[in-house]
Residue, then its C-alpha position, 0 to 999 in steps of 0.5 A: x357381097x362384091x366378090x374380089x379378083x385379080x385383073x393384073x398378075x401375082x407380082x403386078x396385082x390389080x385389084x377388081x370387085x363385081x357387086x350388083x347394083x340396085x336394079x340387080x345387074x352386075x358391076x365391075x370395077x378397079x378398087x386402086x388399092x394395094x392389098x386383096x384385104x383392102x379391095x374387099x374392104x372397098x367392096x364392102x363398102x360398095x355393097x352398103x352404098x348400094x344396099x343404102x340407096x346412097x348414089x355414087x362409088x366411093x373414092x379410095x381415098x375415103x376408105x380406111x386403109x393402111x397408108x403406103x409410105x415412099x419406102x414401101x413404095x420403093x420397095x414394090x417398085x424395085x419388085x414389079x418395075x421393068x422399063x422399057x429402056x431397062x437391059x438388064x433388069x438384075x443389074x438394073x434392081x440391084x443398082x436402084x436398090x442400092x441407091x434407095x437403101x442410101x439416100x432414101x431409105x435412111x432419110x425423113x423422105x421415106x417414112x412419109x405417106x406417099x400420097x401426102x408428099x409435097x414438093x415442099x418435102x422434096x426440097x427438104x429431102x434435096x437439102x438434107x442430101x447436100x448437108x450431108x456432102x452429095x455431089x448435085x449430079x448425084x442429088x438430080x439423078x436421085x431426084x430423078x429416080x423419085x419422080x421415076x417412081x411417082x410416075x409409075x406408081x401414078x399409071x399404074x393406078x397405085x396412088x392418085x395424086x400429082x407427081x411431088x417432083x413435077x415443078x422441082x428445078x434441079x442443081x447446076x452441075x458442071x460438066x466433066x471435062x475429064x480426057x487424057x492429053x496426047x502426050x499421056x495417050x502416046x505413054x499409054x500406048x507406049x506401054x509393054x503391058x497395054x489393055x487391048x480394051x485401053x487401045x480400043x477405047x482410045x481409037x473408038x470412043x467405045x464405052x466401057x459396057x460396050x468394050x465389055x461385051x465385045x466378041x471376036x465375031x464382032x470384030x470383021x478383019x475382012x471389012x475392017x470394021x467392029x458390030x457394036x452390038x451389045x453392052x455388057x450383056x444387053x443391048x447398047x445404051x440408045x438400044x441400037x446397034x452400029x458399025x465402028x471402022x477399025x483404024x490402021x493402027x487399033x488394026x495391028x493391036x488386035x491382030x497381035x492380041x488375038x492368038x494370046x487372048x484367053x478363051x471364054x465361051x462367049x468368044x470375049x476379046x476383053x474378059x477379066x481375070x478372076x482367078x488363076x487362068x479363069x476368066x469371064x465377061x464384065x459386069x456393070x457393076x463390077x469395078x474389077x476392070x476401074x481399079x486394073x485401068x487406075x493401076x495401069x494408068x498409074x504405072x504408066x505416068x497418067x492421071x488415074x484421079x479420073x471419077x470415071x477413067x474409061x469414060x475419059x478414053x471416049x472424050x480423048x477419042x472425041x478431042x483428037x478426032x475434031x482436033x485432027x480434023x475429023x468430021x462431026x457427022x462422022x464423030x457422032x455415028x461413031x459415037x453412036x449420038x443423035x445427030x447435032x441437028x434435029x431428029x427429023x433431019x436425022x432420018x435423012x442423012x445416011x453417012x456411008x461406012x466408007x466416009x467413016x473410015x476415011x474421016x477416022x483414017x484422019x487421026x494418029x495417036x502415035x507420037x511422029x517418028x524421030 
């Protein structure tokens, strides 16, 4: 009788059996499979092969076992996945789940045995997200998250078979070329009822996660300078932190906005109301702040059409800064992007936060003086 233990944990099981072998000496192996029933199934199998004379182990895939099909296996992954890359993994499940229930769940792809799904079954399921009306970017970063399962169901030795989204070639996509024109941003800032995260945006290219999690600590008067150091409540996008000069004029708005700007623990200089004089920090999927910038955007005779209106705020920072004459290698480290050139050269070149400040100095975004 193989007798069968658990070598992962109780979320992440990995599923072991210890027989003896003919001449009597004990054996251990992984089983590959899902379930503590269908590793005891294999290992009986095991001890009758051994008690059989027969050579060799069974493969998985010659035992009798309930198939997994690729809804389960979205399921299990939405349970034990925790990326390296993931900062928070709450909002991460929540988000991925999401857009399993959507565009998986409810489609053909997702009732199909996941050890038998082809490439061929990917296209059908890529075809039938664009009858029923999906953008190509939304269908690509779906596909995306497909393959991202495999994968990981593949090293973590839960299937065996080759990736069904290796080969696939993706939808063109047209890049958004959403931005505000100067003419707009001089009405923004013109604005009696200006956001101080509007203003932000718009003389630091912050992303909105960023803006988000912002604390007066990190904003330094002395040196004049913002620690980008978190998004939300986790770290940034690429993971690293990095130092924004505060232009003269974003300055004068924080330096006016501080003595009125609700109290919240965290010390936020960006919270968003909830209630009546209650406050807290933004979340990544709260869109609590999108529908207050539309409504201000509105009020203030812009575009608030944008699919995504914060994110514009970074492209407008970026035109005006190169159209200003402002340097790429500064508007990249602002940015917090890799630089344009290759990522060894990049471990070479250190920008010093002075030469920042001074390209930043470059621009304005106040309309000239009659």
């Amino acid at each position: 009788m193989a007798s069968v233990y658990n070598r992962g944990t109780k979320n992440k099981p990995n599923w072991w059996i210890k027989y003896k072998d003919a001449s009597g000496v004990w054996r251990r192996k992984p089983t590959k499979q899902l379930t503590k029933d269908a590793a005891k199934r294999y290992g009986a199998e095991v001890v009758a092969r051994v008690a059989r004379n027969i050579i060799g182990i069974p493969d998985s895939d010659q035992l009798e076992q309930p198939s997994t099909t690729v809804s389960q296996l979205f399921e299990r992954f939405l349970l034990e996945y925790h990326g390296p890359k993931v900062r928070n993994l709450d909002e991460y499940r929540e988000q991925r789940r999401s857009d399993y229930q959507i565009r998986v769940r409810t489609y053909s792809i997702g009732r199909l045995d996941a050890k038998k799904v082809r490439l061929s079954d990917v296209e059908r399921w890529r075809d039938e997200l664009r009858e029923s009306g999906y953008a190509p970017k939304t269908i690509n970063e779906s596909i995306k998250y497909l393959k991202l399962v495999f994968t990981w169901a593949c090293r973590r030795e839960i299937l065996d078979v080759m990736n069904p989204c290796t080969n696939l070639v993706q939808l063109p996509t047209e890049p958004l070329q959403e931005r505000y024109s100067l003419e707009e941003v001089h009405r923004i800032l013109a604005s009696p009822h200006l956001p101080i995260g509007v203003a932000i945006a718009l003389y630091t290219g912050l992303r909105r996660g960023e803006i988000a999690g912002m604390t007066w600590t990190d904003v330094d008067f002395k040196v004049n300078r913002i620690h980008v150091k978190r998004s939300y409540a986790g770290p940034t996008k690429t993971g690293k932190p990095r130092i924004v000069p505060i232009h003269r004029e974003l300055r004068d708005l924080l330096e006016r906005w501080r003595p009125s700007c609700p109290t919240t623990d965290l010390d936020l200089v960006c919270p968003i109301e909830i209630g009546d004089r209650v406050y807290r920090a933004a979340t990544q999927q709260d869109e609590q702040m999108v529908d207050a910038l539309r409504q201000f955007l509105r009020q203030s005779g812009c575009s608030s059409a944008f699919i995504r209106p914060w994110h514009a705020f970074r492209h407008t920072f970026a035109t005006q800064f190169l159209e200003q004459g402002g340097a790429q290698a500064a508007l990249e480290r602002i940015l917090g992007h890799t630089t344009s050139g290759s990522q060894v050269t990049a471990l070479y070149v250190h920008v010093d936060f002075s030469f920042l400040a001074r390209e930043l100095d470059r621009i304005t975004l106040l309309p000239p003086r009659q």
